[in-house]
N, C-alpha and C positions, 0 to 999 in steps of 0.2 A: 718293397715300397719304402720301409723304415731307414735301411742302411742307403737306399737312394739319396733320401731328402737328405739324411745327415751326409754325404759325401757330397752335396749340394750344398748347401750350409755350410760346410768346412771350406769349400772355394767361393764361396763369399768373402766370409770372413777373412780368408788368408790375407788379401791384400789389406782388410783393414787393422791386423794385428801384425805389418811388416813394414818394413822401409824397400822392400823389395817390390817393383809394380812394374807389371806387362806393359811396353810400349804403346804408343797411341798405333802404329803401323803395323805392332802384331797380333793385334786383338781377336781382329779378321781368324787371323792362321788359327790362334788357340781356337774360335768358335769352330771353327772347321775339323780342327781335330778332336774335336769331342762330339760332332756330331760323327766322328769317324768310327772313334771309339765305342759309343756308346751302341752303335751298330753290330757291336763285336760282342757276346753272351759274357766271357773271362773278363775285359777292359772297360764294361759295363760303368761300372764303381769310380774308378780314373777317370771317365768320361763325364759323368755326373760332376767331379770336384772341378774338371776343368770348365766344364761348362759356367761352373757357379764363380770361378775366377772370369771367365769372357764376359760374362753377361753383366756382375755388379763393374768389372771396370769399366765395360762400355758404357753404361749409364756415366758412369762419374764426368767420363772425357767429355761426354755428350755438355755436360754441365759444364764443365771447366771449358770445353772450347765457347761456349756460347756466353761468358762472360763479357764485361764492357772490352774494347779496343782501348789498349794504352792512349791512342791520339787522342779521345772526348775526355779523358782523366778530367775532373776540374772544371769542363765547361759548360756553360748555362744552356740546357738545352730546355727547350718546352717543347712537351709532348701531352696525349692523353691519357689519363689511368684509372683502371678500376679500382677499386682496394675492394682484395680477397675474401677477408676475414673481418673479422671485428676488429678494429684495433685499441690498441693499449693504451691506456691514458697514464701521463705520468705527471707531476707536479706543473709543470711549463710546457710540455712538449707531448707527441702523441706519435707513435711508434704501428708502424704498420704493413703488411704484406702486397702490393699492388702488382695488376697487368697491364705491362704498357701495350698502349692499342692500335701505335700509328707509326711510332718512331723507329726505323728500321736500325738505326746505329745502336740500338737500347734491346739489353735481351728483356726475354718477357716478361721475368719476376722480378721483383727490385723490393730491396727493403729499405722505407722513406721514415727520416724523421720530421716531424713538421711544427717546429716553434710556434708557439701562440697561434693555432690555427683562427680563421674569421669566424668558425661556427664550429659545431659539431661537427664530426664524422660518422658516418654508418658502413657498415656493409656493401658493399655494391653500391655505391657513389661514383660517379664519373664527374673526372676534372678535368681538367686540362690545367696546367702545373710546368713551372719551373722550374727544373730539378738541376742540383747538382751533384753527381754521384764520384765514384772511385769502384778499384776493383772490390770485392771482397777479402779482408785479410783479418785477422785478429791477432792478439799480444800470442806469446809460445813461454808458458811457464812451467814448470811442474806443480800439480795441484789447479792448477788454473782449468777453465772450460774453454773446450777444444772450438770456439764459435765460426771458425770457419767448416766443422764440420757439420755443425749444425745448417749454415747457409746450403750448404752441400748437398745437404738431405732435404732442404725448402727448394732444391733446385733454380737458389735466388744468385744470379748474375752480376747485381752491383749492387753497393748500397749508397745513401747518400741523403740528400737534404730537400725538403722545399724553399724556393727561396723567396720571399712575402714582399710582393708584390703587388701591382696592377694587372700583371698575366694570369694570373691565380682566377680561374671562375669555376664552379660547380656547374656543369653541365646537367645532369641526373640525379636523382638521389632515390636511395634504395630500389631500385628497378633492376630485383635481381630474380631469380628464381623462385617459386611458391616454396620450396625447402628454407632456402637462406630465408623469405619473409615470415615463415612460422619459427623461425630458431629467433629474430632481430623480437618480433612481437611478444613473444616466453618471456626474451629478455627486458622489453619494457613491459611488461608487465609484473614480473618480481620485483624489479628496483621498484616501482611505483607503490604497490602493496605490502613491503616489508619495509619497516623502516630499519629493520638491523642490515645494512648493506652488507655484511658476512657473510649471513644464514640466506640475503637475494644471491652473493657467489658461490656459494654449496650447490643452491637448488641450478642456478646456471649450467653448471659444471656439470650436476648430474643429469639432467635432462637433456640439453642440446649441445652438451659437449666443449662449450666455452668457458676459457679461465681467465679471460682476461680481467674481470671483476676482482678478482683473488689479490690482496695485499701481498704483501713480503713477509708479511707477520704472520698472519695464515699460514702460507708455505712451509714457513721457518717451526711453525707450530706440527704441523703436518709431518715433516721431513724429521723434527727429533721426535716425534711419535709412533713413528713406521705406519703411517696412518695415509700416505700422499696417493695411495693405490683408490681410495674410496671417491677420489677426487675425479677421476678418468672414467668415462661409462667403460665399464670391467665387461667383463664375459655373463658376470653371474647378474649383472644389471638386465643385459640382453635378454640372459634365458628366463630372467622373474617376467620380461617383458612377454616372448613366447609362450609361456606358460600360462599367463594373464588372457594372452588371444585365446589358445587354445582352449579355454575353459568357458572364456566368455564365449565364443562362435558354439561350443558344443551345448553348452546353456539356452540359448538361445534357439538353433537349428530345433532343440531339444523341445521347447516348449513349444514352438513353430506349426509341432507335430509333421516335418517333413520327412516324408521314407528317404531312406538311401544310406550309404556309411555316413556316418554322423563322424566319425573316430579319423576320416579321410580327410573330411571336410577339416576336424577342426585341425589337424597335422599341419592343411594347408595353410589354414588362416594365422596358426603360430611361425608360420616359417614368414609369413607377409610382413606381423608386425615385427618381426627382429627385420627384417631387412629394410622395412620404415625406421626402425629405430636408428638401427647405422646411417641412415642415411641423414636424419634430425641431427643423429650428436657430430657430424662434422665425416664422422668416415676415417677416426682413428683407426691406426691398427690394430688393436687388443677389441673394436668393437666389431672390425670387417671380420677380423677370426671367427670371435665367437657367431655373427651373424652366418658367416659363410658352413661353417661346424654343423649350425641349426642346420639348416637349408638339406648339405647332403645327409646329414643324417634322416630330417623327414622324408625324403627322395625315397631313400635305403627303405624307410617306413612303409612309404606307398608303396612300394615293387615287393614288398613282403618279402628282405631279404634284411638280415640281423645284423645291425650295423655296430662297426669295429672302430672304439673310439682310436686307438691308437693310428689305425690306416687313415682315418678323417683329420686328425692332427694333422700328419706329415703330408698328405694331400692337401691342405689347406695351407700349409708353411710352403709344400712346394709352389702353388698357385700365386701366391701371392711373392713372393720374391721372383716369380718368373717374369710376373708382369711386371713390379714394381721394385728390382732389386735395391733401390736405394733408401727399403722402409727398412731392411737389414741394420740399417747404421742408428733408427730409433730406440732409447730406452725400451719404449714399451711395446717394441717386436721381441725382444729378447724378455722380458720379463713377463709379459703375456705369457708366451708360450713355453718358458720354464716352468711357468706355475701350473698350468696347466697339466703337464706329463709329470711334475711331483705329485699333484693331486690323480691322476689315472694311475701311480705307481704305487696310490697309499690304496685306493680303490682296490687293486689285486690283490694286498694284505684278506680283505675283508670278503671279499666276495663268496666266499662260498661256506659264511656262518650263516646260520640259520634265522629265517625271517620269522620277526615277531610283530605283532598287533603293532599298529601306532600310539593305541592309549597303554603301552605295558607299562609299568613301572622300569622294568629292565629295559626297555626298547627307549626309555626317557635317559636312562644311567646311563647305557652305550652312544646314544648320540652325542652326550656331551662327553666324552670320555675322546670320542671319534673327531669333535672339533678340536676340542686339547690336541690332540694329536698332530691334527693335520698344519694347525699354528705352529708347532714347533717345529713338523717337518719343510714347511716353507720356509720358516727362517733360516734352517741351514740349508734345507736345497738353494735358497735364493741369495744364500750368504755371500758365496763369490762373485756376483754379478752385482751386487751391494756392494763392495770393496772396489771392484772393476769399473762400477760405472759412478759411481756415488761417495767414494773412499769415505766410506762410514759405516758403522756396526750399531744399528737401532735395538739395545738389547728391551724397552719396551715394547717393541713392536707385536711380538705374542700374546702379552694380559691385556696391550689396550683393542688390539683387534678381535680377542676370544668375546669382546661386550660393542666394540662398536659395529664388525662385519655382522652381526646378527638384527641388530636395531638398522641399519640401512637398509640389509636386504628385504627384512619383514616387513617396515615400517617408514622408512623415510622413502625408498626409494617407490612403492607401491604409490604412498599417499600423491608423489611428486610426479609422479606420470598420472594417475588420477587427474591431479589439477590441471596438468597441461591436455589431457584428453578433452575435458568437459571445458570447454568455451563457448562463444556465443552466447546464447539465449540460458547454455548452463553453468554459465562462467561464477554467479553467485555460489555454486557449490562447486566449483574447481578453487575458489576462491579459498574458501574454508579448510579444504584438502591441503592448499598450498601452507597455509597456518599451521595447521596441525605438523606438515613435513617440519615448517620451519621450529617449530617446536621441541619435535625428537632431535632436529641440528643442534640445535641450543646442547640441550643435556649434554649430546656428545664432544661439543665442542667444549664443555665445562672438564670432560672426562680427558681429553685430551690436552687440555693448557696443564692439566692435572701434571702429565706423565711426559708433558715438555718442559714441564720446571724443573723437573727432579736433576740433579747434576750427573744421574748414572744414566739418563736415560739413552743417549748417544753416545756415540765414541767417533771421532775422527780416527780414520786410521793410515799415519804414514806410508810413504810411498814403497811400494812392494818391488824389491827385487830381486835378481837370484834365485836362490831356494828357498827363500821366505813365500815363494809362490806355493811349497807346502803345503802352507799352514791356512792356505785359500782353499785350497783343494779338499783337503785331508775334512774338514766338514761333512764332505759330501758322501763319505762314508755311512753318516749315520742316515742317507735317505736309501742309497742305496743298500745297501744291509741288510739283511733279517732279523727282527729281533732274536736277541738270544746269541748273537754271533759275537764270538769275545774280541773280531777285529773291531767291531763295531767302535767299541770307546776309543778308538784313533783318532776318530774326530772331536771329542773332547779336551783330547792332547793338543790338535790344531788347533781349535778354538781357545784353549789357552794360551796358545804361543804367538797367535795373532792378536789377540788382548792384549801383551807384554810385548808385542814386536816395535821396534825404535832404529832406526835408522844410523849407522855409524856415527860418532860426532868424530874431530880432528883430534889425532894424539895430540898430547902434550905439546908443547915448541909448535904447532901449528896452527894454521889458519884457513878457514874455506872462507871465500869471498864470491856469493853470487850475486851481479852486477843482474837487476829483474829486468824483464821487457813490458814497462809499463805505458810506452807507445810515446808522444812525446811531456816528458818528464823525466824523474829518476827515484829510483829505490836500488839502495843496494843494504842484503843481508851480510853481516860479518857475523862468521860462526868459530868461536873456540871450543875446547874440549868441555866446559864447564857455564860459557855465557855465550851470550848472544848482543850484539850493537847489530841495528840497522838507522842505515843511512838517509834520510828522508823516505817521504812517504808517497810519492807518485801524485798525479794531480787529481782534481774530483770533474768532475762531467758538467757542463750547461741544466742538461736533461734529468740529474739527478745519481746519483749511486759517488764511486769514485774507486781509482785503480785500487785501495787499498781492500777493498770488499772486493775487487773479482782477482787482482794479483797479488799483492802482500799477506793478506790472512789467508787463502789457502795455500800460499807456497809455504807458509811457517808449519800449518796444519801438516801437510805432506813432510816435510824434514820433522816433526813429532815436536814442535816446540811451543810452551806454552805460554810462556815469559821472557818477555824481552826486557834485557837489566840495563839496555841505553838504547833510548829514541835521541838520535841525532838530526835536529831539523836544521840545515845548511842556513835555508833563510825564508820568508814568509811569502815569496810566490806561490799562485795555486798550485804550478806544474810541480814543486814539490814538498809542499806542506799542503796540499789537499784532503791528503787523506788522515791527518794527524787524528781527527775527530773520531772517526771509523777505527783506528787502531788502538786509541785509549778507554774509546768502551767495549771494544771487543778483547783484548790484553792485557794482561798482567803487566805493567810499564816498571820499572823500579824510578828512573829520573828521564825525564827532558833536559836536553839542552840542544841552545837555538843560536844563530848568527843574529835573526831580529825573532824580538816576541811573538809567541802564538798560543793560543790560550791553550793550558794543559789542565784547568781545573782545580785538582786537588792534587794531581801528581806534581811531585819534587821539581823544580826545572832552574835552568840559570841559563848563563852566555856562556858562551865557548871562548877561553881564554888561551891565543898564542902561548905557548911554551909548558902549561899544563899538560900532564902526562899520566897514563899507570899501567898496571902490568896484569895480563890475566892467562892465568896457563902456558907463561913462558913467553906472552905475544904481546908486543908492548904499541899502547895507543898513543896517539901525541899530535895535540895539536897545535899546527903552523901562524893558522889565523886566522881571524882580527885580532890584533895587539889589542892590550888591554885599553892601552891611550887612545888608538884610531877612532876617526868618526867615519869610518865607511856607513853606505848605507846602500839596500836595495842587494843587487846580484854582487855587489862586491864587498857587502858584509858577511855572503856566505864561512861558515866555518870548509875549515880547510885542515882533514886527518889522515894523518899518517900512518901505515898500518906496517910493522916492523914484525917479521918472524925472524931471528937471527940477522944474517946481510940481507935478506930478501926483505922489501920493501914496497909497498904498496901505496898508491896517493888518491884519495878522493876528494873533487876541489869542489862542487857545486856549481854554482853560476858566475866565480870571476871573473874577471875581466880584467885589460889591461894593464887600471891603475893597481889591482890587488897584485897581479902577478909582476909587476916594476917592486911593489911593496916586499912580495916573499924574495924578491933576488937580491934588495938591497941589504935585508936583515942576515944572507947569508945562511937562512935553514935551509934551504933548497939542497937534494943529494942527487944522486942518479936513483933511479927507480926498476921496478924491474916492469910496473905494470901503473894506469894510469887511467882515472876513467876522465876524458877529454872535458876540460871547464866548458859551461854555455851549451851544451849539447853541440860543438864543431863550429860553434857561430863566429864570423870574422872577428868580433870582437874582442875575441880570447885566443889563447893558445899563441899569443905572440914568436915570433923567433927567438928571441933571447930563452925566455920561460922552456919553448920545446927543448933546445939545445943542454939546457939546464940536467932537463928529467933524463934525458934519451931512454926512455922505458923501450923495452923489446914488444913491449906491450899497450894500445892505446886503443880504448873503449869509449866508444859513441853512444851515450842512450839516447835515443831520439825517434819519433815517431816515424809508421813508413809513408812515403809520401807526405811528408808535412809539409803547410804551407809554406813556412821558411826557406823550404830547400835544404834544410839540416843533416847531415853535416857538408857546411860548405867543401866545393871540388880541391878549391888552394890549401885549405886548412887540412885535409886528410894528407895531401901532396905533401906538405909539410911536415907532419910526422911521419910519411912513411922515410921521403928524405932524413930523417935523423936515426933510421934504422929498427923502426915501429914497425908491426903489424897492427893492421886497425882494423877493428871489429866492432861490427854496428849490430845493436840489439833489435833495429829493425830487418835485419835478415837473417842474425846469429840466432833470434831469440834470447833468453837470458843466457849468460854467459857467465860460468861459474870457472872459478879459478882455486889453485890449492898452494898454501905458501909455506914452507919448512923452513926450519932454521939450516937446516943438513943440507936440502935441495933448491935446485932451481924452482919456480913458480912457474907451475903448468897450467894450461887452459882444461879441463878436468870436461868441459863439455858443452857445445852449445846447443841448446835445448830444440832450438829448431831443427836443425839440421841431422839430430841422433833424432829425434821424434817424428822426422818429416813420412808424410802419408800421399798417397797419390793426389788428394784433394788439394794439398797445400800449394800456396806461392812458391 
């Protein structure tokens, strides 16, 4: 059953850890051959991996065919829709999961934003809505989140817009299921009783399974704490919940004075409430586990037959990817059930020392001795899957969880199903319960802002490749291992070498230039052996956030950099000085400079001055324009820099246009180039014939959104630089497009991020 499920799981995952993926038309045959195999005693095993490849890609296609049709791209449709979930509130706008209920051109799921809605939102509300939607696609960066895979796993088909109207009516509101209306009522009723809206998203979160309450700050609190696991109803929430029945029904039955197994009954009634509980907190994966876990193992209980935590895992893992192979692709199927078999493997350590009283002193010393333990070994069992999914190393994560997973499970989480049990007529004292939870939240959310200030407490960690995979690995020696084994410290040696791991920078005389996919805008990173210029900042969002928080600070993150010694802001458009804000308090900046003003604070900043130059690690900067005299202004004040490795040359103009680029031909700095990222993002305006003829770069780079309303980059303007002997490459389908420039060499395309990362889900 063990080597089953993992040869099942290994063909899941295969296609999600390759650019290699089963045709949509052979999907069939592979299901077929592994039902063939599996038929066979010896090909048992191969049949298992194949099935686990047929079955998660069937799902996917299943999703990817059912997405919107290219022809409605853009067009105003109104249809009906339920919305799934709670949705998210953000400052302007309110972000939401819905099922369309009429509209045949529309797949089911759709994820809506909706501008200044006329009311609130709930749960299970029926509208009828004018939508405007697009396929599903998201930016392709390194260090960035992979958000088409995300949709992928929401099995969401299009996303898109309300459009606010007179079409726009509320049909129904909340007329959903008696589940959904006890999980909507929990939740008004914490916001209403707690005035800390925090400590009302903690108890949220841990009772019905909702985050949408939850700040950024929170999160951000949480995530450098190693603390975000307490946030999700866990397994161990579950089982205090089962354990909670089981005690109270035998308590009960008990006083009752009814004959019969008392010990059966109360099995039963524990196995009820976990499978009420999962169904309250939403029906996560880590909560269907541990429910589904309970369940067979009381079965195993009633049949009087001794039940094998190990065979209930992998039969629960097999269960659940067989129906739902696309929960594979969630954080919290893979970190559930890691943690899980690290803690069953620390369990074997232990099991066959001798039982002592509960009140021993020594039965007090070993239990704490056994948490220490078990903290440390999930940090490193769950270190690689932290790196893999999270690219970060929570070295708090140990001391603040050895004081807060005991204070939740004993005490907040008890008190906080308490409160929500007793309603009605008892609700005065679910009331009081809910206080008290929100109280122990307090302490520990003091304990934690604690151990997310400290500056050790996280570590981002650069992008891993090669053999640096290692030093991911090499950890997991110390779960696996036996104490006492002197392989064992190999994984101290890895976890050294992943602390200290950094990413190549460019020899000497070079230059790496990744041109980012920040959709339509621009950011481009300039990387030397010693410094770092990035080039604008991408733009910021209507709804809140901006590319420079989801694509520029984790792509620096990922190439291990922590200072940037030149912000170059081209010129004071949103699309790319948007994110300038987000990059100066998150970065170390050394100066700004800008084509027009943008506030930089307390950081150094000036204008960018025509014929200004300097030199770093052999790689000489220089820029073209605005003359010092010019009164450009707007996209043709953009600064305009040159990037010089030996002959190899580089040009990035920002948003010129015509009159700038008549200005760079007459002054005569214009050379040939070898590489170009296209002025305007393609727009007719720019990229004149004279200007192209000028550069003839071999090379010419579009950033520009995919599907933007512009139509960017216009059809004549690409035609035109290929006519001058260009290849052109658009970062809405290259993804970011990183390039490497030598004094020695030609300037090569080094890699485009979409197309080396591309997954079977992708565009």
């Amino acid at each position: 059953m063990i080597r089953a499920c993992l040869c099942l799981l290994a063909g899941m995952y295969a296609p999600q850890l390759s650019s290699f993926t089963v045709q949509y038309d052979q999907v069939d045959h592979v299901l077929a051959a592994s039902l063939l195999l599996l038929a066979i005693r010896r090909t048992r095993y191969l049949g298992c991996f194949l099935a686990g490849v047929g079955l998660f890609t069937s799902a996917v296609y299943t999703v990817v065919e059912s997405r919107i049709d290219e022809r409605f791209v853009g067009d105003s449709i109104v249809t009906s829709i339920r919305i799934a979930d709670f949705p998210r509130e953000r400052p302007n706008s309110v972000v939401f999961i819905a099922h369309n209920l009429e509209e045949p051109r529309l797949p089911r799921r759709l994820r809506v934003s909706w501008y200044d809605p006329p009311v609130r939102l709930y749960p299970d509300d029926t509208w009828r809505v004018e939508l405007r939607l697009r396929r599903p696609r998201s930016t392709s960066n390194a260090g960035g989140f992979d958000f088409e895979s995300w949709l992928t796993r929401e099995q969401v088909g299009a996303v898109g817009y309300v459009v606010n109207g007179p079409r726009n009516e509320l049909l129904r509101t909340r007329a959903g299921s008696p589940i959904q209306a006890l999980r909507q009522r929990f939740v008004s009723r914490v916001t209403a009783l707690l005035p800390d809206i925090e400590s009302a998203a903690v108890l949220a979160a841990l009772v019905v399974g909702t985050r949408h309450l939850l700040s950024d700050a929170q999160w951000d609190r949480y995530a450098r704490s190693g603390t975000s696991h307490l946030m999700a109803i866990s397994g161990l929430h579950i089982g205090l919940a089962a354990i909670s029945g089981y005690l109270l029904s035998r308590g009960l039955v008990t006083l009752a004075g009814r004959r019969g197994n008392h010990h059966a009954f109360a099995i039963a009634a524990g196995m009820l409430v976990a499978v009420f509980y999962a169904l309250v907190s939403g029906g996560a994966v880590p909560s269907r586990r541990a429910s589904l876990m309970i369940v067979f193992a009381g079965l195993a209980w009633l049949w009087h037959r001794q039940p094998c935590a190990w065979r209930i895992l992998c039969f629960v893992a097999t269960l659940i990817v067989t129906v739902t192979p696309l929960a594979t692709m969630a954080p919290g199927f893979k970190l559930s059930f890691a943690a899980v078999a690290a803690l069953l493997w620390l369990a074997r350590r232990y099991e066959h020392q001798d039982a002592l009283p509960w009140w021993s002193p020594r039965r007090l010393r070993t239990g704490m001795r056994s948490l220490g333990v078990a903290q440390v070994l999930l940090f490193f069992g769950l270190l690689p899957m932290s790196v893999f999914i999270f690219d970060r190393i929570v070295l708090a994560a140990p001391w603040v969880n050895l004081v807060a997973v005991p204070v939740f499970s004993l005490v907040t989480v008890p008190l906080a199903l308490t409160g929500m049990v007793f309603d009605g007529f008892l609700q005065p004292a679910g009331d009081l319960a809910l206080l008290a939870a929100a109280r122990s939240i307090a302490g520990i959310e003091h304990l934690i802002a604690m151990a997310a200030s400290l500056s050790w407490a996280a570590r981002s960690v650069p992008s891993i490749d090669g053999i640096a995979w290692l030093y991911v690995i090499l950890p997991l020696v110390w779960v696996v291992a036996p104490p006492g084994w002197p392989g064992r410290r190999l994984a101290l040696i890895g976890f050294a070498a992943l602390m200290l791991h950094v990413p190549a920078r460019p020899e000497p005389g070079c230059a790496a230039v990744h041109v980012l996919d920040v959709g339509q805008g621009l950011a481009t990173v300039v990387e030397t052996r010693r410094s770092v210029l990035v080039f604008d900042t991408g733009p910021s969002f209507r709804g809140g956030g901006s590319s420079a928080e989801s694509v520029v600070i984790p792509f620096l993150s990922s190439r291990g950099i922590k200072r940037i010694d030149t912000l170059v802001v081209s010129h004071a458009d949103l699309d790319h000085a948007g994110g300038v804000p987000a990059i100066l308090k998150t970065v170390d900046v050394g100066e700004v400079i800008y084509g027009e003003r943008v506030a930089t604070g307390s950081t150094a900043s000036r204008y960018c001055v025509a014929g200004e130059s300097w030199q770093q690690d052999g790689v000489t900067f220089r820029f073209l324009h605005p003359g010092a005299d010019a009164s450009f202004a707007g996209n043709d004040a953009s600064c305009v820099l040159q990037v010089e490795a030996g002959q190899r040359r580089l040009l990035l103009t920002g948003d010129i246009e015509r009159a700038a680029e008549e200005s760079l031909l007459q002054s005569s700095v214009l050379e040939a180039v070898d590489a170009v990222v296209v002025p305007h993002h393609g727009s007719r305006t720019s990229s004149s014939a004279a200007f192209v003829n000028a550069l003839r770069p071999y090379l010419a780079i579009v950033s520009a959104g995919f599907g933007n309303r512009w139509g960017l980059p216009k059809p004549e303007i690409v035609t035109r630089w290929r006519e001058a002997g260009s290849e052109v490459l658009a970062t809405a389908t290259s993804g970011a497009v990183s390039l490497r420039a030598c004094a020695e060499a030609k300037t090569i395309v080094s890699s485009r991020y979409r197309l080396a990362r591309r997954r079977i889900w992708h565009e």
